[in-house]
One Martini backbone bead per residue (centre of mass of N, CA, C, O) as a GRO file, in nm:
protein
  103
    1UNK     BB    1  -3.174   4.972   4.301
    2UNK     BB    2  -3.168   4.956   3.959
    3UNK     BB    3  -2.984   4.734   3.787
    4UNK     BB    4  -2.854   4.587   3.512
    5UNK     BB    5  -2.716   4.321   3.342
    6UNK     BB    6  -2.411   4.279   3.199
    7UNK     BB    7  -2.286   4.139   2.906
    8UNK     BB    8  -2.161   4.099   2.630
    9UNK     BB    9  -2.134   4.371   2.448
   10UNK     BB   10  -2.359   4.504   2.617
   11UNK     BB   11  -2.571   4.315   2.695
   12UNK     BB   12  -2.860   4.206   2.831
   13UNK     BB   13  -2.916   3.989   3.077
   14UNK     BB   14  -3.215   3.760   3.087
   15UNK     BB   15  -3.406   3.740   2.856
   16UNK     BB   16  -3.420   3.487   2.614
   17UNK     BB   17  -3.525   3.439   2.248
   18UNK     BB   18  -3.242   3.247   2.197
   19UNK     BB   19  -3.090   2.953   2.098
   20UNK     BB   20  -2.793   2.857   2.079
   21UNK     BB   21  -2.466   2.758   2.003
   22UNK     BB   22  -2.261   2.577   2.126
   23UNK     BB   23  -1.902   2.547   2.117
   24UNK     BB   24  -1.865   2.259   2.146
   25UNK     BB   25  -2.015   2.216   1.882
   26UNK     BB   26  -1.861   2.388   1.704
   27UNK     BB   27  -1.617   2.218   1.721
   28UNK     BB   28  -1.685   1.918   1.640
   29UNK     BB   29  -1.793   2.011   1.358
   30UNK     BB   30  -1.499   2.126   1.281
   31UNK     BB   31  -1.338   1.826   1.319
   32UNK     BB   32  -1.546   1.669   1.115
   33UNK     BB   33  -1.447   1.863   0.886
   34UNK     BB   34  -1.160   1.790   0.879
   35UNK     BB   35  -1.135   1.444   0.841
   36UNK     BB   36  -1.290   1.444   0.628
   37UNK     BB   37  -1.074   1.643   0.437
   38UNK     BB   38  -0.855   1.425   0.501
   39UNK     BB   39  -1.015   1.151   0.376
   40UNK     BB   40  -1.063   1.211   0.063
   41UNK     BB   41  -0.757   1.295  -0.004
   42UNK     BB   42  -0.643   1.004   0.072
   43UNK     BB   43  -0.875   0.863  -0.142
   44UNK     BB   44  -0.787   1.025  -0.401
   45UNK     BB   45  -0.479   0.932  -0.403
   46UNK     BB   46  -0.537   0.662  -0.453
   47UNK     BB   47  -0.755   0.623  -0.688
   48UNK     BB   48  -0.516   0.715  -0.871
   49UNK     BB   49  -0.302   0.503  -0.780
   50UNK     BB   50  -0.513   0.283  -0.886
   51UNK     BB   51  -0.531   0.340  -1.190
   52UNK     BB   52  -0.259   0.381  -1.276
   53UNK     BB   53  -0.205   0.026  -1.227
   54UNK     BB   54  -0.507  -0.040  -1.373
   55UNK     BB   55  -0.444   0.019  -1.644
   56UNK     BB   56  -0.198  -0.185  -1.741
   57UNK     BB   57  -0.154  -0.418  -1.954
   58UNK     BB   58  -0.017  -0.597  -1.741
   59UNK     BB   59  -0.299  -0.645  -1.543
   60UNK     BB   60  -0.448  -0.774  -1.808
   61UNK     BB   61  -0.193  -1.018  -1.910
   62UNK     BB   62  -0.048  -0.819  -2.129
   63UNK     BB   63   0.115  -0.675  -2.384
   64UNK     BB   64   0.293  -0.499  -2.557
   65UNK     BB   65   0.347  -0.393  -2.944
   66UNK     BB   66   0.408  -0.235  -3.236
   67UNK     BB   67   0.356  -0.471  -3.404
   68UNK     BB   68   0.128  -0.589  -3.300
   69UNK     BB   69  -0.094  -0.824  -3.325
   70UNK     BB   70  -0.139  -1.202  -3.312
   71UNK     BB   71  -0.277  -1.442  -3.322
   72UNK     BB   72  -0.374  -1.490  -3.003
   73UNK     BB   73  -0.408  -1.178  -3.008
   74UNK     BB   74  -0.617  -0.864  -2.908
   75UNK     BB   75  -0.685  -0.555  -2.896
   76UNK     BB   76  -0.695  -0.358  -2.623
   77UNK     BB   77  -0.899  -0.068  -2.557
   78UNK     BB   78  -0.752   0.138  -2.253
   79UNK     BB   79  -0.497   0.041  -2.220
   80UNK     BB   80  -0.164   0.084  -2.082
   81UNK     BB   81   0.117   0.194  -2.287
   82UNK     BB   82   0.492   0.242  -2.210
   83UNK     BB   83   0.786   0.119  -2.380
   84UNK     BB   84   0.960   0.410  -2.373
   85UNK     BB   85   0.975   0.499  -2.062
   86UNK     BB   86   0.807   0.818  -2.032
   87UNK     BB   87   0.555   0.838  -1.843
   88UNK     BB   88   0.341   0.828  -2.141
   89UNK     BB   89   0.048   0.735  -2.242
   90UNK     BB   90  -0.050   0.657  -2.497
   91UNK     BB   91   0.131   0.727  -2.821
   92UNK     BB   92   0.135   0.518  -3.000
   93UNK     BB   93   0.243   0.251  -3.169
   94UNK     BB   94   0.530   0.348  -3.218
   95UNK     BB   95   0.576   0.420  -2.942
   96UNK     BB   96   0.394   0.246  -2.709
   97UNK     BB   97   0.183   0.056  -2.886
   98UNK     BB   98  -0.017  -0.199  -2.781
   99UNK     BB   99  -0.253  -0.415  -2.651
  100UNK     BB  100  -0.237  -0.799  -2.616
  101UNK     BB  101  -0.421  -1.026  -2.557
  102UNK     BB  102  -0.565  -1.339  -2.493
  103UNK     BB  103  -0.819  -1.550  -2.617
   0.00000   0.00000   0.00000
């Protein structure tokens, strides 16, 4: 009697005339890729909030304020200066003020 082998959804177990992939494989390389955009999140929302306060006008030794700079002072732009304490940066030299460095 002659019966053929047959193998998961009736396909004919015998001669393969391609390798797949292990399912380890594919497990793995789906954990690792899970890692990775675990690792992403984390230092994307890290390096947002390292700019947040390496962008502040205090961190690059200056001070705020409304009246402009004076003497051995000043306005450097891009730092950022919250005067009102309303958490939204650089609306305004009224609002705001302006940062002064010292040179």
């Amino acid at each position: 009697m002659n019966v053929k082998k047959q193998g998961f959804f009736n396909f004919p177990l015998g001669k393969k005339k391609a390798q797949g992939l292990s399912l380890n494989t594919i497990i793995i390389a789906a954990l690792a890729l899970l890692v990775l955009v675990i690792l992403a999140i984390i230092f994307t929302g890290r390096a947002g909030m390292f700019r947040r306060e390496s962008g502040k006008c205090e961190a690059f030794g200056g001070t705020c304020s409304r009246t402009g700079c004076t003497g051995e002072y000043e306005k450097q732009v891009g730092y950022d200066c919250d005067l009102d304490g309303d958490g939204t940066y650089n609306e305004g030299k009224a609002i705001d003020g302006v940062c002064c460095v010292s040179v």
